[in-house]
C-alpha positions as CSV (number, residue, x, y, z in Angstrom):
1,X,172.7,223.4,22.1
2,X,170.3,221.0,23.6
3,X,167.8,221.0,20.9
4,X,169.6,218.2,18.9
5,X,171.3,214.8,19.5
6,X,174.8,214.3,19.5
7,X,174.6,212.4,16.2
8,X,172.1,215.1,14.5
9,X,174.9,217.7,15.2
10,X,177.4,215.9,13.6
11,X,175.0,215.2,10.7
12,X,174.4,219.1,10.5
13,X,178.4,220.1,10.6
14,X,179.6,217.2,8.6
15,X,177.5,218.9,5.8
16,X,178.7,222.3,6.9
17,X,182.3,221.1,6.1
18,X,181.0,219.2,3.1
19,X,180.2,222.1,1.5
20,X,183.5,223.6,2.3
21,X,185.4,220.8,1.2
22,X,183.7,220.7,-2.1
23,X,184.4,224.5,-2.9
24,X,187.9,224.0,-2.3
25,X,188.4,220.3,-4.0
26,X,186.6,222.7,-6.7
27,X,189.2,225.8,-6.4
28,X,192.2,223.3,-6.5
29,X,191.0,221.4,-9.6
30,X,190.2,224.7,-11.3
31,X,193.6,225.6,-10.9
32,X,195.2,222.6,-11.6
33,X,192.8,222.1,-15.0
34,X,192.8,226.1,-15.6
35,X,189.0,225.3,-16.2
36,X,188.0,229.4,-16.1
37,X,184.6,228.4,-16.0
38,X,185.1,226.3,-12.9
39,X,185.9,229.5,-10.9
40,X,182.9,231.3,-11.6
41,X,181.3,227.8,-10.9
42,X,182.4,228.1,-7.0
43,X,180.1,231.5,-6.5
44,X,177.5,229.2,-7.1
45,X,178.0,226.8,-4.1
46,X,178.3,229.5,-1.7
47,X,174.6,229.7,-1.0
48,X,174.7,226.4,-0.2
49,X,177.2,226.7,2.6
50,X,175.7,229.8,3.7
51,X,172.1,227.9,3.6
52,X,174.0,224.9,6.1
53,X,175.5,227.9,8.5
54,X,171.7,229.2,8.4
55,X,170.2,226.2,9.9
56,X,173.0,225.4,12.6
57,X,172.9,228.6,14.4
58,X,169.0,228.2,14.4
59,X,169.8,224.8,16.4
60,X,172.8,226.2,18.4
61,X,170.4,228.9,19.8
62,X,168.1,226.4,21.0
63,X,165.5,227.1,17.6
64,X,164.3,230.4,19.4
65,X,161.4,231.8,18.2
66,X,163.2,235.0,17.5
67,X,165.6,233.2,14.9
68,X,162.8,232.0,13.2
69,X,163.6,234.1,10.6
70,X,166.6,231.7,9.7
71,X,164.2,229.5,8.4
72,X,163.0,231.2,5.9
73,X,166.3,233.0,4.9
74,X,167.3,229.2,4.9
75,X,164.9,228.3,3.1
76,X,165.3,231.1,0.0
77,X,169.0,230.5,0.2
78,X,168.6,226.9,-0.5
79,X,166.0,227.6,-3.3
80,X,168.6,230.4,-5.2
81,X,171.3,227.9,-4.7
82,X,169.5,225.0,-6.6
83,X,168.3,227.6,-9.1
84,X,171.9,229.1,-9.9
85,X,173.5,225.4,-9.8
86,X,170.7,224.4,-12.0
87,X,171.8,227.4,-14.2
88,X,175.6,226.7,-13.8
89,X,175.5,223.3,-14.9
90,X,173.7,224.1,-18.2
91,X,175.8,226.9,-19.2
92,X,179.0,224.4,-18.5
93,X,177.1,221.4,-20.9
94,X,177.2,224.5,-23.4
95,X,180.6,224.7,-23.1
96,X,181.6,221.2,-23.2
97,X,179.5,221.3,-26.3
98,X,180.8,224.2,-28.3
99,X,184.7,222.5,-27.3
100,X,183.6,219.2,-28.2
101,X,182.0,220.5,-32.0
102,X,185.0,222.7,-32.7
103,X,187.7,220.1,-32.3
């Protein structure tokens, strides 16, 4: 655990418990709202948490050459995550916009 500063580690797992306090502020409001789409919506933030857990056990094992591969899989995770968010978000405009023109 040497790699990183004090202040870069709490950077890296404040935004590993970002991204788990966002999934479940999301749950809660999806079950508060009963928003069904909203539960589907979750599946599609979990590659960004597992993207996060990805790049602090590279750091916590000292970025060894033989995790290297954690980049990469970081790295694809984090590009299928925006992709799929991307994806989610338009599909929930849709639905805004079909509830919006039947009412």
């Amino acid at each position: 655990m040497n790699a990183l500063s004090y202040l870069t580690w709490i950077v890296h797992l404040t935004s590993v418990f970002e991204w788990l306090n966002i999934i479940s502020i999301f749950i809660l409001y999806s079950k508060f709202e009963k928003i069904p789409f909203l539960k589907k919506f979750i599946f599609s933030l979990i590659p960004s948490f597992c993207s996060a857990l990805c790049i602090c056990t590279l750091h916590f094992f000292n970025n060894r050459e033989s995790y290297y591969l954690l980049i990469n899989f970081q790295s694809f995770l984090t590009l299928i995550s925006n992709f799929i968010l991307y994806i989610s978000i338009l599909i929930y405009k849709n639905n805004i916009n079909e509830k919006s023109t039947t009412r």
